[in-house]
C-alpha positions, 0 to 999 in steps of 0.5 A: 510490447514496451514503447518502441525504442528510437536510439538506445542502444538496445532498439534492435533486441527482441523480446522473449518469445513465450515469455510466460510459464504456462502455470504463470500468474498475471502481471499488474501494470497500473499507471499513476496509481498515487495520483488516481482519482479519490474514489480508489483511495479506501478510508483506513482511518478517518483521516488516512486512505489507502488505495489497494494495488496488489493483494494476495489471500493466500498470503496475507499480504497486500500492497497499497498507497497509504495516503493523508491529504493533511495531519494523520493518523494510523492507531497504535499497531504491532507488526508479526511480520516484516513491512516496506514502505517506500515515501512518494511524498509528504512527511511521516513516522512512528512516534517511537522513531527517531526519524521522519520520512519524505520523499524518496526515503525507504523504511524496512519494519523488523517483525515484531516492531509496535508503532503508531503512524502519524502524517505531519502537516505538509504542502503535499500530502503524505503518500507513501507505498507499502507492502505489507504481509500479515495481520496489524494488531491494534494496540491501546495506548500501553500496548496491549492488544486491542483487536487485528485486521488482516488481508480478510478485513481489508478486502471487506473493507475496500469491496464495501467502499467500491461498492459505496462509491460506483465502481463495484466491489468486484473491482477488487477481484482485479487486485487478487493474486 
């Protein structure tokens, strides 16, 4: 149960009883994930990390904290699928966007969209939540495609890292649905 209410208006209201279906996944409920400990943040690039929340195989999608303590950078990659993004904090944007992104702003990249992701230099790093779904196509500097990484690369990647830094590459399996 949530924390107990002491004078909102609603204190005296019930919770749901057999709140879930019985074929219903699990919840995921992690606190402060943006600000957890640097060994839950997994090198994307060499100077961007990503810190997994939810992936879903079955989907290829998953959702993390993109994160760059000073300038970053994400290569050149295109986009098949749609992609949110939500600024916690710090300063981004694509070089082939007319807009930079800071704390409280919100993106929503159309399928089919080829940017390259850059992090400024700011007093607070860039952090940033995604949801993304489907493959990033690398792309070299004329566009053209380079290689891919889809929800199967990036759990190699996250269980090789967790393993490497003590936490076990079974952690991840706590992140499936």
């Amino acid at each position: 149960m949530a924390e107990a209410a002491t004078n909102e208006f609603w204190k005296d209201i019930q919770p749901i009883p057999d709140v879930f279906k019985p074929d219903a996944g699990r919840d995921v409920y992690m606190s402060k994930v943006a600000d957890s400990d640097e060994k839950y943040f997994v090198p994307f690039t060499e100077t961007v990390s990503s810190r997994p929340l939810w992936i879903s195989p079955s989907q290829n999608k998953w959702c993390d904290i993109l994160r760059a303590k000073e300038a970053g950078l994400v290569n050149r990659h295109y986009h098949p699928h749609e992609v949110f993004a939500y600024t916690i904090s710090g300063k981004w944007g694509y070089l082939e966007h007319d807009w930079t992104a800071t704390a409280g702003d919100f993106i929503y990249e159309s399928p089919g969209e080829g940017h390259t992701l850059v992090a400024y230099d700011h007093p607070e790093p860039m952090r940033a939540f995604f949801i993304v779904k489907g493959p990033l196509i690398w792309l070299d500097q004329n566009g053209e495609t380079e290689g891919y990484m889809d929800v199967h690369d990036y759990l190699k990647m996250c269980r090789d890292h967790y393993e490497a830094v003590g936490i076990g590459a079974d952690y991840v399996d706590t992140l499936l649905r």
